[in-house]
Each structure stands twice: as C-alpha cells, then as structure tokens.
Backbone of each chain as ProteinMPNN parsed JSONL, in Angstrom:
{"seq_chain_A": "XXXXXXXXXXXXXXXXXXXXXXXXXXXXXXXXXXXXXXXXXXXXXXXXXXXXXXXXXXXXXXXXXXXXXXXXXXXXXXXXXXXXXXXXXXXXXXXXXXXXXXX", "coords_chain_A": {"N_chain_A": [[1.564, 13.438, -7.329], [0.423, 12.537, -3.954], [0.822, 9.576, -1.659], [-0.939, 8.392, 1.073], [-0.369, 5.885, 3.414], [-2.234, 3.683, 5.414], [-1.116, 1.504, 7.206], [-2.006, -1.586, 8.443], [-1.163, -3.727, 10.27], [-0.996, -7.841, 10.387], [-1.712, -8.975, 13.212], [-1.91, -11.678, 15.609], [-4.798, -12.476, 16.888], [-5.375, -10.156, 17.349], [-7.784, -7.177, 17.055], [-10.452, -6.115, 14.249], [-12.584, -3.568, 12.934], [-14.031, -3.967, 10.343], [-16.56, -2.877, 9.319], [-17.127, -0.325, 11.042], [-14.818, 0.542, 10.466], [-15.235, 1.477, 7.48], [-17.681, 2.271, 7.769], [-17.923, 4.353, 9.703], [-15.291, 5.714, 10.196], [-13.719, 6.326, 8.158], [-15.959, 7.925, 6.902], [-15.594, 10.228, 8.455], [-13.047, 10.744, 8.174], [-12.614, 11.85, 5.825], [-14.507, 14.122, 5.815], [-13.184, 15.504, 7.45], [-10.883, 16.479, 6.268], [-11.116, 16.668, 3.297], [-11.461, 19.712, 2.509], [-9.275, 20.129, 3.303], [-7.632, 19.301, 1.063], [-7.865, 16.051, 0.407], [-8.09, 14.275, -1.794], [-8.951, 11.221, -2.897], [-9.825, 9.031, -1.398], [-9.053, 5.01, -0.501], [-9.617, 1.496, 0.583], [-8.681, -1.242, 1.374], [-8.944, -4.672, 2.107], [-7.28, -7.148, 3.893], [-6.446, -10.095, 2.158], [-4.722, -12.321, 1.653], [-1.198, -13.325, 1.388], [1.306, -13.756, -0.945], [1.586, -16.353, -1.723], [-1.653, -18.421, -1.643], [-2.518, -19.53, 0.4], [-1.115, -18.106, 2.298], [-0.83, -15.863, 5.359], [-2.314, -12.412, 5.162], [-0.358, -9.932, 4.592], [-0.72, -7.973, 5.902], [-4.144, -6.674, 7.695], [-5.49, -4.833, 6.871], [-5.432, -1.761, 4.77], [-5.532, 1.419, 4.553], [-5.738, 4.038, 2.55], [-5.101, 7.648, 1.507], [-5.121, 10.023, -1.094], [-3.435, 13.136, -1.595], [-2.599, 16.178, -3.348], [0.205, 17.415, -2.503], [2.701, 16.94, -0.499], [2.634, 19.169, 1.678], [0.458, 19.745, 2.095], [-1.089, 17.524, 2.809], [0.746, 17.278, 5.838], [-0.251, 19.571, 6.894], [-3.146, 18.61, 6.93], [-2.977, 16.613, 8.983], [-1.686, 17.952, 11.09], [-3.92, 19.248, 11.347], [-6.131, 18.195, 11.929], [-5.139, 15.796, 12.749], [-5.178, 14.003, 15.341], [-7.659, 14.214, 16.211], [-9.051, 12.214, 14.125], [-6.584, 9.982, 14.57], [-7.464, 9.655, 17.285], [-9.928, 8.221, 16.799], [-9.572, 5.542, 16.084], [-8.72, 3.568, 18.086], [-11.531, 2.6, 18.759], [-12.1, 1.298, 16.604], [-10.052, -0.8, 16.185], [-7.329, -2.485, 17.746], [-4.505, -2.786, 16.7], [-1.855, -1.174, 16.238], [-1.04, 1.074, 13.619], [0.791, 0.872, 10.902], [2.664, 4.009, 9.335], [2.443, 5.702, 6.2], [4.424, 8.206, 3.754], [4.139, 8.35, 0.29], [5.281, 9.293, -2.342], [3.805, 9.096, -6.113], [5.693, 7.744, -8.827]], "CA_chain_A": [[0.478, 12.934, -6.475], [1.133, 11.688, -2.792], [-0.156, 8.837, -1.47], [-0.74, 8.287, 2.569], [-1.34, 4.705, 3.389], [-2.599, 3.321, 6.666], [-1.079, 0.049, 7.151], [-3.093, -2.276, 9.865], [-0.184, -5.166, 10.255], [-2.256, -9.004, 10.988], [-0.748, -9.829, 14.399], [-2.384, -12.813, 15.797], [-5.295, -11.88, 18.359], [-5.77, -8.368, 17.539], [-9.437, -7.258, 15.892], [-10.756, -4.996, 13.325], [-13.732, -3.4, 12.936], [-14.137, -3.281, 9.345], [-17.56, -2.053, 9.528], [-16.809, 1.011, 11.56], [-13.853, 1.272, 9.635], [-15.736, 2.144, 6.277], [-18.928, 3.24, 7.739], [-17.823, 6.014, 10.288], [-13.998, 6.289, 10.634], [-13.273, 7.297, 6.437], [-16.722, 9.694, 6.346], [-14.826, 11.205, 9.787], [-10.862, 11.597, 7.185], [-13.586, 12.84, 4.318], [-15.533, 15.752, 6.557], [-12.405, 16.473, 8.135], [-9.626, 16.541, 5.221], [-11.602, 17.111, 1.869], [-11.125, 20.924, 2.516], [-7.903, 20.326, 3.072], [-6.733, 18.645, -0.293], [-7.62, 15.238, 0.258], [-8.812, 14.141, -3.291], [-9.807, 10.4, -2.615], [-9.364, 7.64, -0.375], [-9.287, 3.638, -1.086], [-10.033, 0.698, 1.656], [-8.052, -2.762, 1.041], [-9.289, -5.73, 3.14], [-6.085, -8.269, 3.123], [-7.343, -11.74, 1.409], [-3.771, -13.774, 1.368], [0.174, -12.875, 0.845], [1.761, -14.656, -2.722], [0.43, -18.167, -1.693], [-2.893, -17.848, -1.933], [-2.996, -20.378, 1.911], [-0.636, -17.688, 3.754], [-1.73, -14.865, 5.938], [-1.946, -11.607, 4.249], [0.496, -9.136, 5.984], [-1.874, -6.63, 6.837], [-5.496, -7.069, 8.066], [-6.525, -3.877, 6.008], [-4.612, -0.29, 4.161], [-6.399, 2.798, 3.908], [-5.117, 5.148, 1.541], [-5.666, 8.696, 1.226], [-4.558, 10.491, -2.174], [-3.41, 14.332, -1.857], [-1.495, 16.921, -5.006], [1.558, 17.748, -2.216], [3.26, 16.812, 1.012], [2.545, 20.341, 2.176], [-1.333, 19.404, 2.32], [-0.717, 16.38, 4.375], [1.196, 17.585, 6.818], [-1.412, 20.552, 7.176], [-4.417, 18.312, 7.491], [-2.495, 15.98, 10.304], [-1.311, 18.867, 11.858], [-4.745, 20.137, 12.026], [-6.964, 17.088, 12.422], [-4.487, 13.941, 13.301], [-5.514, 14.262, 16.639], [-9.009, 13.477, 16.482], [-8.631, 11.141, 13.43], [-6.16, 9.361, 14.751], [-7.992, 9.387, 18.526], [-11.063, 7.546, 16.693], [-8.671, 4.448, 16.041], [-9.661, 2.43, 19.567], [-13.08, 2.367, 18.479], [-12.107, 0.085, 15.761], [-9.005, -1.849, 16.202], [-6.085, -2.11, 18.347], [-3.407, -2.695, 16.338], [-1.054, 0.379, 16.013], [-1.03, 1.018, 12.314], [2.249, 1.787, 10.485], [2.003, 5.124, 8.372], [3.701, 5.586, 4.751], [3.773, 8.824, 2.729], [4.69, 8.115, -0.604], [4.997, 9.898, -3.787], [3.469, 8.015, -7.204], [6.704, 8.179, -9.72]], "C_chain_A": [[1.07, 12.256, -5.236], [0.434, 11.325, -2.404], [0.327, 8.785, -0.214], [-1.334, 6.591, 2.553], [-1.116, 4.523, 4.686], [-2.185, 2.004, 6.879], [-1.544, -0.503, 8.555], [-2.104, -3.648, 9.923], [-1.178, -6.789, 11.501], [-1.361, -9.601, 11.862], [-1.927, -10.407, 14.834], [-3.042, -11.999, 17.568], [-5.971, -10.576, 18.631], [-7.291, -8.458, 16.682], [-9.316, -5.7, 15.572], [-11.385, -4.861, 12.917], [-14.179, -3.189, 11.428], [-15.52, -2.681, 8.834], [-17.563, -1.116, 10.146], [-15.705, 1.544, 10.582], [-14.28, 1.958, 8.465], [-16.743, 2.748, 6.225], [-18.95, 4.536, 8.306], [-16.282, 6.531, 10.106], [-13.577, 6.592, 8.762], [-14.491, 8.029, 6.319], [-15.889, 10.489, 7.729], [-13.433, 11.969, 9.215], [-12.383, 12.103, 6.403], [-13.989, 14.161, 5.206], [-14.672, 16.678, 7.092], [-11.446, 16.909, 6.911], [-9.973, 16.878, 4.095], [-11.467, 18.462, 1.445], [-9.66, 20.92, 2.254], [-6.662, 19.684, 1.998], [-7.044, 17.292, -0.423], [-8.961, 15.283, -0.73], [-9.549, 13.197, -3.006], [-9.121, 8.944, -1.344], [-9.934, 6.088, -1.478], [-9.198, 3.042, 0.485], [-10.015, -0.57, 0.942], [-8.27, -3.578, 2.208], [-8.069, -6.816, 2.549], [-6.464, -9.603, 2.618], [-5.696, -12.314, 1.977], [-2.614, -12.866, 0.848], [0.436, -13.436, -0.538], [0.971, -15.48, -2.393], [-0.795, -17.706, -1.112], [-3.396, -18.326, -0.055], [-2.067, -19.01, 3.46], [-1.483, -16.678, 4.032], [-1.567, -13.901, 5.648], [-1.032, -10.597, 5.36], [0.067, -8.197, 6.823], [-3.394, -6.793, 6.461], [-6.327, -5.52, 6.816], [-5.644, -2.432, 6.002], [-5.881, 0.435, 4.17], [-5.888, 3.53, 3.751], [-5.282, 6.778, 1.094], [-4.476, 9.383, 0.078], [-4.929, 12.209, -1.936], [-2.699, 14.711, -2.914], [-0.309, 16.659, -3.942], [1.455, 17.251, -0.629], [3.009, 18.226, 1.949], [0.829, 19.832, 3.312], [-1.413, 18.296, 3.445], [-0.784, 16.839, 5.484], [0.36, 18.819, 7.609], [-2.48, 20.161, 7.797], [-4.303, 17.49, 8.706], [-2.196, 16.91, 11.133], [-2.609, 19.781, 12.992], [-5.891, 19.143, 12.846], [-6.416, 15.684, 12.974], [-5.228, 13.439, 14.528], [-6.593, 13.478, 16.802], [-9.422, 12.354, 15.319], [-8.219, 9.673, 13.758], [-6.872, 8.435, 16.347], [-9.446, 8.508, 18.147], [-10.458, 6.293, 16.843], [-8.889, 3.375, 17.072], [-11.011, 1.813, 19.479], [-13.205, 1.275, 17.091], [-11.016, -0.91, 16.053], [-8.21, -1.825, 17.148], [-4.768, -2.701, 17.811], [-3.102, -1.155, 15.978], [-0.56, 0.177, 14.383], [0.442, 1.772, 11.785], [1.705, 3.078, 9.003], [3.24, 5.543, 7.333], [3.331, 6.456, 4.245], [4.831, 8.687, 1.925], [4.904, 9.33, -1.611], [5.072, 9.093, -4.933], [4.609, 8.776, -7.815], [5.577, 7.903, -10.909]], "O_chain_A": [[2.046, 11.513, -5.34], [-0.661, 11.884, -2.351], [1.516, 8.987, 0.031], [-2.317, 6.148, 1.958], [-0.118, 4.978, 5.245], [-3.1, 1.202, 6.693], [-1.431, 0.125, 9.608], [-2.628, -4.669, 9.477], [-1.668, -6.801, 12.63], [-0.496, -10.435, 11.593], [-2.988, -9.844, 14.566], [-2.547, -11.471, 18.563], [-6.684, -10.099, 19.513], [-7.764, -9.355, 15.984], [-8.728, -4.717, 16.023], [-11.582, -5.742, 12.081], [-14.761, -2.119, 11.25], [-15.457, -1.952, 7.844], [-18.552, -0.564, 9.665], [-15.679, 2.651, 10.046], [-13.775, 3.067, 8.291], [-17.084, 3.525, 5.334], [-19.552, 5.529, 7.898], [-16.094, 7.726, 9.88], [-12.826, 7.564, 8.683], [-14.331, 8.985, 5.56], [-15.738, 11.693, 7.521], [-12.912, 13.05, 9.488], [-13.033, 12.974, 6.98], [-13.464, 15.233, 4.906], [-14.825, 17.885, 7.278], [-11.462, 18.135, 6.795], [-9.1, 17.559, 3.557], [-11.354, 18.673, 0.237], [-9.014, 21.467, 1.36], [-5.435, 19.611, 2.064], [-6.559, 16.894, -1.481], [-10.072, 15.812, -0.69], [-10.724, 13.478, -2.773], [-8.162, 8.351, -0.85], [-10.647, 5.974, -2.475], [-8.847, 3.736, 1.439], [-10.876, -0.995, 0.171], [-7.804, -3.21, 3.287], [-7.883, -7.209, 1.398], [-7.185, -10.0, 3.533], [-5.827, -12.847, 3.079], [-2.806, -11.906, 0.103], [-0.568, -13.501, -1.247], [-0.229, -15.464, -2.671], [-0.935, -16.809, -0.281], [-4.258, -17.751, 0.609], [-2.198, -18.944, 4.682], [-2.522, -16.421, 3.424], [-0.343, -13.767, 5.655], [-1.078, -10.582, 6.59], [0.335, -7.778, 7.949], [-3.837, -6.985, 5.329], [-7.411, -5.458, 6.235], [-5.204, -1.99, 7.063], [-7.003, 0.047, 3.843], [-5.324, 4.047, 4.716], [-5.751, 6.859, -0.041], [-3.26, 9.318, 0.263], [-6.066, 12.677, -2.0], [-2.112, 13.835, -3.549], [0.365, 15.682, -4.27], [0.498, 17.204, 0.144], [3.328, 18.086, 3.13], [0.439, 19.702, 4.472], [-1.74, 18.343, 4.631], [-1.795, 16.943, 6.179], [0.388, 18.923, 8.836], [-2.963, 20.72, 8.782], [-5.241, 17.488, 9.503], [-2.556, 16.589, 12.266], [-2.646, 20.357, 14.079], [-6.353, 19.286, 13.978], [-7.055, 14.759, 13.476], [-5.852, 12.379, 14.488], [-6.628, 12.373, 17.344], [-10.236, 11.526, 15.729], [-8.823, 8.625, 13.532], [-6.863, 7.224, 16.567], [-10.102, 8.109, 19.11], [-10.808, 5.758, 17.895], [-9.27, 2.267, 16.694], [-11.441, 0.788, 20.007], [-14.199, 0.648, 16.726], [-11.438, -2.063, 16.135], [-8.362, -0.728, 17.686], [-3.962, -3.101, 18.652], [-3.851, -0.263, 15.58], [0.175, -0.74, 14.018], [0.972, 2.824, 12.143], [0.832, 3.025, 8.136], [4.449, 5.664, 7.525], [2.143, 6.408, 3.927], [6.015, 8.775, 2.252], [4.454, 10.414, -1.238], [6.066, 8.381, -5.079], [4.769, 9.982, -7.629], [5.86, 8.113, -12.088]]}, "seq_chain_B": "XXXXXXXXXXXXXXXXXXXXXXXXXXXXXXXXXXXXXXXXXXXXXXXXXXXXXXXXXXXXXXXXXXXXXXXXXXXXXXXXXXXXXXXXXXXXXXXXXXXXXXX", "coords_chain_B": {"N_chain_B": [[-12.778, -5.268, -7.297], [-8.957, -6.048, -7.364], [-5.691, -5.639, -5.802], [-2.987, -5.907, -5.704], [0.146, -5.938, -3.558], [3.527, -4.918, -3.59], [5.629, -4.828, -1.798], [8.607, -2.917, -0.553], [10.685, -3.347, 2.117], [11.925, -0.446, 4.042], [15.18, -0.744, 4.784], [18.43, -0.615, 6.325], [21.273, 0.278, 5.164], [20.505, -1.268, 2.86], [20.437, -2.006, -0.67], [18.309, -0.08, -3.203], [17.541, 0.047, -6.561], [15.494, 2.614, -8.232], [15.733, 3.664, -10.785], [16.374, 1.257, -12.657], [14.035, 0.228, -11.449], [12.003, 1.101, -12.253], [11.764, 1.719, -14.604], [12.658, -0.76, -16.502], [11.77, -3.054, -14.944], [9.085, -2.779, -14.34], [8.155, -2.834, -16.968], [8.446, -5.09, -17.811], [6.708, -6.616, -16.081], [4.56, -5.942, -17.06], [4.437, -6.307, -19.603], [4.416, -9.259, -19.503], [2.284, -9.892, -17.896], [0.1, -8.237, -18.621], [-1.441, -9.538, -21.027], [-2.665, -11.895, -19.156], [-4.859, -10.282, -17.168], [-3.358, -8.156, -15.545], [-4.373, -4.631, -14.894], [-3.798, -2.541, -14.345], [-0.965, -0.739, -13.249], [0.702, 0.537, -10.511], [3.714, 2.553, -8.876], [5.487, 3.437, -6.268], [7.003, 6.149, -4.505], [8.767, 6.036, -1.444], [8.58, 8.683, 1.046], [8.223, 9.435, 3.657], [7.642, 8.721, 7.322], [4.89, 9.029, 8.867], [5.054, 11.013, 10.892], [7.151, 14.036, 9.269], [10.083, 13.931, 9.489], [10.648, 11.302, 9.542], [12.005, 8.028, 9.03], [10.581, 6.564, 5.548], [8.383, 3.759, 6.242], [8.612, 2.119, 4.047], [10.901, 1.676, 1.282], [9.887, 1.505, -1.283], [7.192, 1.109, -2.83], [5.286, -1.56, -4.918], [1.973, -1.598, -7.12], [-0.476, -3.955, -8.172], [-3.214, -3.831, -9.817], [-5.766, -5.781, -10.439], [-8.837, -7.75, -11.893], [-10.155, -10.074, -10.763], [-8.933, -12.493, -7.854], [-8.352, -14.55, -8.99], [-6.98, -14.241, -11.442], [-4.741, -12.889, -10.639], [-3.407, -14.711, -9.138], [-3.301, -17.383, -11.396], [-1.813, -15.31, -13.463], [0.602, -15.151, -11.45], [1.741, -17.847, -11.101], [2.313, -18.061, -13.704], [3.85, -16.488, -14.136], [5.378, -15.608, -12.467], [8.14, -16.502, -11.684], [9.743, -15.784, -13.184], [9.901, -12.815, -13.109], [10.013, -12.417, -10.086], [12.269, -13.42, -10.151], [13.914, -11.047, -11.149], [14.561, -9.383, -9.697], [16.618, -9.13, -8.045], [18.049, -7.499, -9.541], [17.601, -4.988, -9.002], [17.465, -4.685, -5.901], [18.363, -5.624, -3.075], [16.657, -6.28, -1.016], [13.96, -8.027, 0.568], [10.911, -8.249, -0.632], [7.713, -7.563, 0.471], [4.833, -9.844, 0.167], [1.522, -8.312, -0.581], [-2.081, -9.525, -1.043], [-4.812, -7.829, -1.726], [-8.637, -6.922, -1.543], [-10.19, -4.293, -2.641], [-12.611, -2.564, -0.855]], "CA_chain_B": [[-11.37, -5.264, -7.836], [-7.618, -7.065, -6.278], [-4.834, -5.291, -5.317], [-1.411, -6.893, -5.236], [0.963, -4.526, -3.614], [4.804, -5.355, -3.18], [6.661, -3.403, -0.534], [9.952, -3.063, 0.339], [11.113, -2.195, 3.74], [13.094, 0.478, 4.241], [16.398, -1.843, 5.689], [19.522, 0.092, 6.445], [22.5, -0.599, 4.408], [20.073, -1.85, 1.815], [20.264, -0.564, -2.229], [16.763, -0.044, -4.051], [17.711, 1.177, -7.932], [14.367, 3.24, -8.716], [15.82, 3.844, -12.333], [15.455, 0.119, -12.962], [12.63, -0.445, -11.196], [10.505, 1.911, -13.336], [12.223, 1.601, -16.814], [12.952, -2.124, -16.741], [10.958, -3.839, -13.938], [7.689, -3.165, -14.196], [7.701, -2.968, -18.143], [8.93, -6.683, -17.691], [5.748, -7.17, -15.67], [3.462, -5.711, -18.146], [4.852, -7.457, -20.366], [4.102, -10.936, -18.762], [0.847, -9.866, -16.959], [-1.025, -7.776, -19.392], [-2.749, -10.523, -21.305], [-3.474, -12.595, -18.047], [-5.601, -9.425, -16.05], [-3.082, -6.787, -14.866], [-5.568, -3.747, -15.44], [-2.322, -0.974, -14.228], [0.306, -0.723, -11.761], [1.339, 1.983, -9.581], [4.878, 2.826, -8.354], [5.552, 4.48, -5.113], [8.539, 6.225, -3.515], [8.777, 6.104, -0.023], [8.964, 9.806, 1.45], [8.384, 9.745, 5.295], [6.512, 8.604, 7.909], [3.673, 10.395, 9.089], [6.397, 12.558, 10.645], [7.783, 14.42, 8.05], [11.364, 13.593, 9.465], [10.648, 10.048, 10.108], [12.055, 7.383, 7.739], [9.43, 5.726, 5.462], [8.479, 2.172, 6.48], [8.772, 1.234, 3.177], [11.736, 2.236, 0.373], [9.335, 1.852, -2.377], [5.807, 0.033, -3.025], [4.514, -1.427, -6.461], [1.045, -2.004, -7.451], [-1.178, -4.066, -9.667], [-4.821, -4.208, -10.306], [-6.535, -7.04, -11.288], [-10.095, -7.95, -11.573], [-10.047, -11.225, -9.47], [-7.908, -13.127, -7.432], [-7.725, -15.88, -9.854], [-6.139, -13.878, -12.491], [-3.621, -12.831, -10.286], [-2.804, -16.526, -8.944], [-2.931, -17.72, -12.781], [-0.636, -14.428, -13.927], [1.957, -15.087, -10.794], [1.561, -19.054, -11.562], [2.699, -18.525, -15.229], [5.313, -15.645, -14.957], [6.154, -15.43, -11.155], [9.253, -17.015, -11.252], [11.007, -14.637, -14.16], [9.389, -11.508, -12.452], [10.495, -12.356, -9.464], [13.904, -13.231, -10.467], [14.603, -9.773, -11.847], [14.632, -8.838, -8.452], [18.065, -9.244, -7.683], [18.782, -6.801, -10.419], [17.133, -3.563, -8.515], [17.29, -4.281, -4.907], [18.871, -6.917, -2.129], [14.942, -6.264, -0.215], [12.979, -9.265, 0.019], [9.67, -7.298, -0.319], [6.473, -8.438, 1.37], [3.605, -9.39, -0.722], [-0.196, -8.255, 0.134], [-3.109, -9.091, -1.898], [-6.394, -7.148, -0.724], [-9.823, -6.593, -2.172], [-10.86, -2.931, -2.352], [-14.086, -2.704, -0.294]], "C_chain_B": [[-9.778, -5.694, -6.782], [-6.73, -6.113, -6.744], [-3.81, -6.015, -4.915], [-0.514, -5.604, -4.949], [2.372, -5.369, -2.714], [5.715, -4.19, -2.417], [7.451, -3.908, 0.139], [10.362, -2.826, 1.335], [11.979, -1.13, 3.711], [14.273, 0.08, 5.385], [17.61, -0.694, 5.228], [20.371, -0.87, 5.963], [22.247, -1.021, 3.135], [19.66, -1.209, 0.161], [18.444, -0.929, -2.766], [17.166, 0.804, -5.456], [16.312, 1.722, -8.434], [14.417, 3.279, -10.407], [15.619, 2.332, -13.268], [14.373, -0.364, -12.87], [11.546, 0.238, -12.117], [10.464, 1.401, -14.76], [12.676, 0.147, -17.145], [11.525, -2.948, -16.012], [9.45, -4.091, -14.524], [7.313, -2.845, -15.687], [7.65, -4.379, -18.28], [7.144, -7.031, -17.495], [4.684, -7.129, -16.446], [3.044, -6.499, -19.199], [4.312, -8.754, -20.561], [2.714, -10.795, -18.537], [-0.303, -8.91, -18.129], [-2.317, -8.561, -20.056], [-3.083, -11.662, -20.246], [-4.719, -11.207, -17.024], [-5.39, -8.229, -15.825], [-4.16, -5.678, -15.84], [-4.635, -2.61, -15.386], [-2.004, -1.376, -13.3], [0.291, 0.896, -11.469], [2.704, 2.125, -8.913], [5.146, 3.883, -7.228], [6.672, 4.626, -4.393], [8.466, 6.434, -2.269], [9.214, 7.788, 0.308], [9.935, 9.931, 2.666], [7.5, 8.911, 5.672], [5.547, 9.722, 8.268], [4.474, 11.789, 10.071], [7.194, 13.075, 9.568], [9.089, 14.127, 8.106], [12.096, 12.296, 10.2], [10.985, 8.951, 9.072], [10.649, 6.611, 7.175], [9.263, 4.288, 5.659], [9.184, 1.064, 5.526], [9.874, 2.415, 1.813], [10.734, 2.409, -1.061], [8.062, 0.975, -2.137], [5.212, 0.089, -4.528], [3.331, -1.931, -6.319], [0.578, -2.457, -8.109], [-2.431, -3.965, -9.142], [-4.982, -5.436, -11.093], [-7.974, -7.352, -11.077], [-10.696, -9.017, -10.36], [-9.069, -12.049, -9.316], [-7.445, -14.781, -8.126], [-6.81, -15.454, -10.947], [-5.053, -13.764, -11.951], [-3.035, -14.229, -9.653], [-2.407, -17.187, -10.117], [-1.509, -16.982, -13.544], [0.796, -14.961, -12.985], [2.311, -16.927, -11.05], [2.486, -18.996, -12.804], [4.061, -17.757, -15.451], [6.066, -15.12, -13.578], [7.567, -15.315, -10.897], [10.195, -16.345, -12.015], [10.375, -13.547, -13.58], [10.216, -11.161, -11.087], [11.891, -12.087, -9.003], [14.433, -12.49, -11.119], [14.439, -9.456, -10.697], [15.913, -8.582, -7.803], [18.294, -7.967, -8.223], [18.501, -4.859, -10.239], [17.46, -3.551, -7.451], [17.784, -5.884, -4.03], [17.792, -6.977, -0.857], [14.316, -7.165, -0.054], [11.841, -8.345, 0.17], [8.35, -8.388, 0.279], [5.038, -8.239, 0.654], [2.159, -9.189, -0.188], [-1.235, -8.517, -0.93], [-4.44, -8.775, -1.066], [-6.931, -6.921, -2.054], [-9.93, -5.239, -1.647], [-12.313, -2.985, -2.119], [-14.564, -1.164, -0.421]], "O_chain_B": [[-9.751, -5.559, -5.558], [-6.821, -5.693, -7.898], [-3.767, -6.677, -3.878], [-0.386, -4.604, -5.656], [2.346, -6.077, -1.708], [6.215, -3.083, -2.612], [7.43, -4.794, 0.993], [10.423, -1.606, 1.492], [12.99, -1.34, 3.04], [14.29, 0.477, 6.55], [17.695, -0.097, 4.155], [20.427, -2.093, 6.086], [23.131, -1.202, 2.298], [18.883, -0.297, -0.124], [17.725, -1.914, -2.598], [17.121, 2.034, -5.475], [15.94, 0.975, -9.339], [13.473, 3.018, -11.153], [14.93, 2.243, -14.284], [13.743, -1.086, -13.642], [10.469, -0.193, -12.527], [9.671, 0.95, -15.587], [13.114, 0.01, -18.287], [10.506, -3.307, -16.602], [8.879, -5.089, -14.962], [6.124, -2.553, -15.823], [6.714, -4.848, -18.928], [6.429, -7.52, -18.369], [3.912, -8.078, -16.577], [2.02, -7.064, -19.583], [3.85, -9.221, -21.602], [1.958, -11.636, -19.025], [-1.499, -9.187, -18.21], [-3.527, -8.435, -19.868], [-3.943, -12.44, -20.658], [-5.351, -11.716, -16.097], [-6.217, -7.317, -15.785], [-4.574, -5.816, -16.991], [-4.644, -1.765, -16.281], [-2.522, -2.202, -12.548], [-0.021, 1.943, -12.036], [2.585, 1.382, -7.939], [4.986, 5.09, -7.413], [7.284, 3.746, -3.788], [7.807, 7.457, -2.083], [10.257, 8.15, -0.237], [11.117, 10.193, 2.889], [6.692, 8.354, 4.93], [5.515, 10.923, 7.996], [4.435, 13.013, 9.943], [7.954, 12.29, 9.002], [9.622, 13.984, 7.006], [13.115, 12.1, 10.863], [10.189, 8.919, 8.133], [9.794, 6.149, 7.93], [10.137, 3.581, 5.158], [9.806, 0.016, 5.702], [9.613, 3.589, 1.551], [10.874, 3.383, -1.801], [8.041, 0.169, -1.207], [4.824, 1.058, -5.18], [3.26, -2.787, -5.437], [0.714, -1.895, -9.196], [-2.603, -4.033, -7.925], [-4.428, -5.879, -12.1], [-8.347, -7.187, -9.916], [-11.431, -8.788, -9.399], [-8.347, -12.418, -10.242], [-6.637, -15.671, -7.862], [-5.937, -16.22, -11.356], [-4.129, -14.385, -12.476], [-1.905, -14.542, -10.028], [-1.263, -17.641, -10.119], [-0.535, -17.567, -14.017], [1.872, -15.162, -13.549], [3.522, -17.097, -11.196], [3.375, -19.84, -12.92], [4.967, -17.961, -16.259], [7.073, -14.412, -13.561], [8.145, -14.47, -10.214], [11.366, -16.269, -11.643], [10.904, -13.12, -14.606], [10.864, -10.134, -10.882], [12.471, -11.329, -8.225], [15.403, -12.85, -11.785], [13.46, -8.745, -10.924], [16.025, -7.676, -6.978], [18.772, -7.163, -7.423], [18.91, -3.902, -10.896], [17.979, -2.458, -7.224], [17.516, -7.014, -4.439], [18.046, -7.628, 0.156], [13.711, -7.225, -1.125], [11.842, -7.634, 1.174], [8.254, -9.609, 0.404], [4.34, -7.234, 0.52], [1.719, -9.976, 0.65], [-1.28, -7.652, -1.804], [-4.914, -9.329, -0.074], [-6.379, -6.779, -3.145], [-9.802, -4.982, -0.45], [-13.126, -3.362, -2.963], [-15.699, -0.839, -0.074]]}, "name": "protein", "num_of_chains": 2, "seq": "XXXXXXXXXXXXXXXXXXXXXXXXXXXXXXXXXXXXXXXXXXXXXXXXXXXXXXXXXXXXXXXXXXXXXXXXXXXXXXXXXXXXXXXXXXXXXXXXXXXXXXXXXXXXXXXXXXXXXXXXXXXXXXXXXXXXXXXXXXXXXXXXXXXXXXXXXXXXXXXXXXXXXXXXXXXXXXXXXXXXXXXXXXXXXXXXXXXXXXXXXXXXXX"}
C-alpha cells in the first residue's frame, strides 16, 4: 500500500482554508484520481506537537492511499497540474510532499 | 479520532535501522500503550518526493491512533520516557512529533 501525504508546515502568518480544504479541494483529488487508483484519502487538522502547549508542526496532512507507486505517478502526471493549481485558493504555504510505502 | 505521527527527516549522513524499528520498537510501544488507548499504528518508509527521483522528506514515519487527546497525553505521560529512550537504539534522528484530529 502507498501512502502520499500532503504536509502543510505551521509557519507563523500563513492561512489555511480548512473549509475549502475539505469541502472543494479533496472532492476535486476524489473526481480526479478515484479512476486512477486512489482508494481513500484522510484530512489531519494539527492540535499540538508532544507538549500538549507547543505548536503542532504542521497546520494540516492530507493523505491519499493508492496499491502502487506506478498509480501515483500516473495520476500526478495526469492531473497534478490542476490539483496542485487549486492550492492558492486555500493556503499559501508550499506544502512538502512524502510518498511512502506502509511496511 | 487523534493521530500521533512521528517523522523522521531524511538528514544526510544519518542511520535509520527499519529492522528494529518494526520488530522491536513499535512492539515496545504496544506494549506500553495498548491498555492506555493506542487503537493501531502504522509504519511508513519513505520512498520519494512527489518526484519520483526526489529524496523523501522524511526517512520513515510512525503512527498511532487514539480515540482522544487525553489518552494520548496520559499514554506518553506514563511510558514516554522508556519509548522514547529506545530511540537511540534505531536511529541518531530527532523525529518531529504531530498530533492532529482527523476531520
């Protein structure tokens, strides 16, 4: 299973729409990517790092779960573009991007 | 549902033993955290970045579940400090902790 995560890093100043984020910009990855392998997505709002008083490191992950790295790289290849070009419309932090594989 | 997710950077020069971290580590944690909350973990190997021939941000990322953020404050409260300190024994990483609510 490979996991894609969206990391949103909490720099001081920046904003984030998390209402656009879950209402239009993940049905926009679903309509576009669901053909193309993506199984499911998740949407983490950061609360707090270890100590419950610090600042969590990232303002908010979104996760998309495909079977293979093939599929990925297929559905970015085909849709990143306009995916990624929604991104202004919610936030402006530049999000760091992680594909994993679950051991 | 809470999300604790520990991620390592991907630091040059720096070791990450995967074969501990699976088969020691996070049985440890289970161990400790099962009867306070943990609900499962997840283990993740760093691939790529969203370029396929881009290093991944992160060398590895672990996960727990927990129902609420008190269990996990209570669980890292009671067994933090031996969890933690098996850390040495996989990786010279300081990892960076996040807890988020799945919205």
């Amino acid at each position: 299973m490979i996991k894609v995560s969206v990391l949103y890093p909490n720099e001081e100043g920046k904003k984030f729409d998390m209402d656009y984020y879950t209402g239009k910009h993940m049905p926009l990855v679903h309509s576009r990517m669901d053909s193309m392998g993506l199984l499911r997505t998740e949407v983490e709002k950061g609360v707090s790092g270890a100590d419950p008083s610090a600042p969590a490191p990232f303002v908010a992950i979104g996760v998309l779960y495909f079977n293979t790295v093939e599929e990925v790289h297929e559905a970015f290849k085909t849709h990143g573009r306009e995916v990624m070009g929604d991104i202004p419309n919610y936030t402006d932090i530049s999000p760091q991007i992680q594909i994993s594989e679950i051991v």
